[in-house]
N, C-alpha and C positions, 0 to 999 in steps of 0.2 A: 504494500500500500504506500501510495505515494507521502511526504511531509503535510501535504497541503488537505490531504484526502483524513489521513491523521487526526491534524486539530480539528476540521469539523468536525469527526465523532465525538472526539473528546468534549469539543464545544456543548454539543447535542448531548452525551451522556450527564453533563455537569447540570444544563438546564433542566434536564430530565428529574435530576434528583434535586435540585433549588422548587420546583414546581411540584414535587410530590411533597416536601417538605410545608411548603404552602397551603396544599392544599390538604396536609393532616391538621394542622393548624385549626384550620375554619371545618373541620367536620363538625356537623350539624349533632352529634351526640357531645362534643366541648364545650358548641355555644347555646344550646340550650338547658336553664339550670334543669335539674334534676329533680323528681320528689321532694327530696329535703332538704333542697336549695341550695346544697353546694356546688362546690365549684369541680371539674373535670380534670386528674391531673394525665400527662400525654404517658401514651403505653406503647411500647415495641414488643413482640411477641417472635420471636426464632424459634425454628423447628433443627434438632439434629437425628441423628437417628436412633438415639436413645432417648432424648430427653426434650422438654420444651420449654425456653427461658422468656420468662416474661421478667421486662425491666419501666419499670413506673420513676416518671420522673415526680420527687417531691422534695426540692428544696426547701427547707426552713419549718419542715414537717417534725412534728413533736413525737422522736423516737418510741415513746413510752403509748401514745396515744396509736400506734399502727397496729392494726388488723389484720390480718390474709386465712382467707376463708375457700378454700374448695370444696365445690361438690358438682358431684358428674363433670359434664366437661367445662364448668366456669370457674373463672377465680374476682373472688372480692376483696379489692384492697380498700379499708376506710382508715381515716385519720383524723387528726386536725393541724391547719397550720395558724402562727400565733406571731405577730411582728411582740417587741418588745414595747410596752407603753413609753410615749414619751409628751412627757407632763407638759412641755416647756412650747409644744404647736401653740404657732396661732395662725399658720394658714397653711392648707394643701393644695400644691401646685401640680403635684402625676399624682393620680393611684391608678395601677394598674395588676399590682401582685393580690392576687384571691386571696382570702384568709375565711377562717374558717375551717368546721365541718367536711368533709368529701365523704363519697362514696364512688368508686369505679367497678364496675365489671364488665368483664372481657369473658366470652368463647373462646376455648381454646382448640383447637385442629385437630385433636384426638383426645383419646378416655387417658386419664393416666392412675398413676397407683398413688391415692392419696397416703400412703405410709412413708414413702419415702422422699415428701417435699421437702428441700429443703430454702432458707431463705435467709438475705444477707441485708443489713441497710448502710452505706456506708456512699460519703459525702453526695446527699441527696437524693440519690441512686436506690431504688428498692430491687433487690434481683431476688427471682424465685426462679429455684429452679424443681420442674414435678418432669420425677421419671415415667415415660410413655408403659402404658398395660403391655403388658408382652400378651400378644395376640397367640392363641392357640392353633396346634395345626388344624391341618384340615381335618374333618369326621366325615364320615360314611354314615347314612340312618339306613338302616334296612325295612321297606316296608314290607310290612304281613298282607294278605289281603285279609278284608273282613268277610265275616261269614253272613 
């Protein structure tokens, strides 16, 4: 492939992922509050061939106060996140960072074995990682006929 042929991929694959990034952003399950009026924090979800890691972005989220709940194929992360008071405001010029309450759930791509989740929080970063069911082989049913 030529130099020139080159950097348009590259061009295209970078816009590619600037534009999906975007448009995780504004999915309509972030911007619309939820039941209990919290706020939606952003989820990535990888599949390996054992396992399936979901990583929740929650900056500034109160270690103590996190959740992670599986059952069947979903997982629920709730929390809260909490700025530190400060007495001394007398005007706001941005808010933009959520606080509060959450709740997130995600589908996950397969059944996994809830005995062996395991889950990490570390610099704002929530990682779970749930090991996939190991699927059975095949079966044979033998039918009878009826009488």
């Amino acid at each position: 492939m030529d130099p020139f042929s080159k950097k348009m991929l590259d061009e295209l694959v970078q816009m590619q992922q600037h534009t999906g990034r975007i448009l995780r952003s504004m999915s309509l399950s972030r911007m619309m509050p939820m039941d209990t009026g919290g706020w939606q924090p952003a989820v990535d979800i990888y599949e390996a061939e054992d396992s399936i890691f979901v990583y929740a972005e929650l900056a500034g989220v109160i270690a103590d106060s996190l959740q992670v709940t599986v059952d069947g194929q979903q997982l629920r992360v709730s929390g809260v996140r909490q700025l530190p008071d400060h007495a001394s405001i007398a005007c706001i010029h941005q808010l933009e960072i959520e606080l509060g309450g959450f709740q997130r759930t995600v589908s996950l791509p397969s059944a996994v074995e809830v005995e062996g989740v395991e889950s990490s929080y570390v610099n704002g970063i929530l990682v779970v990682v749930l090991p996939k069911r190991v699927r059975r082989g095949k079966v044979t049913i033998r039918i009878t006929p009826g009488e």
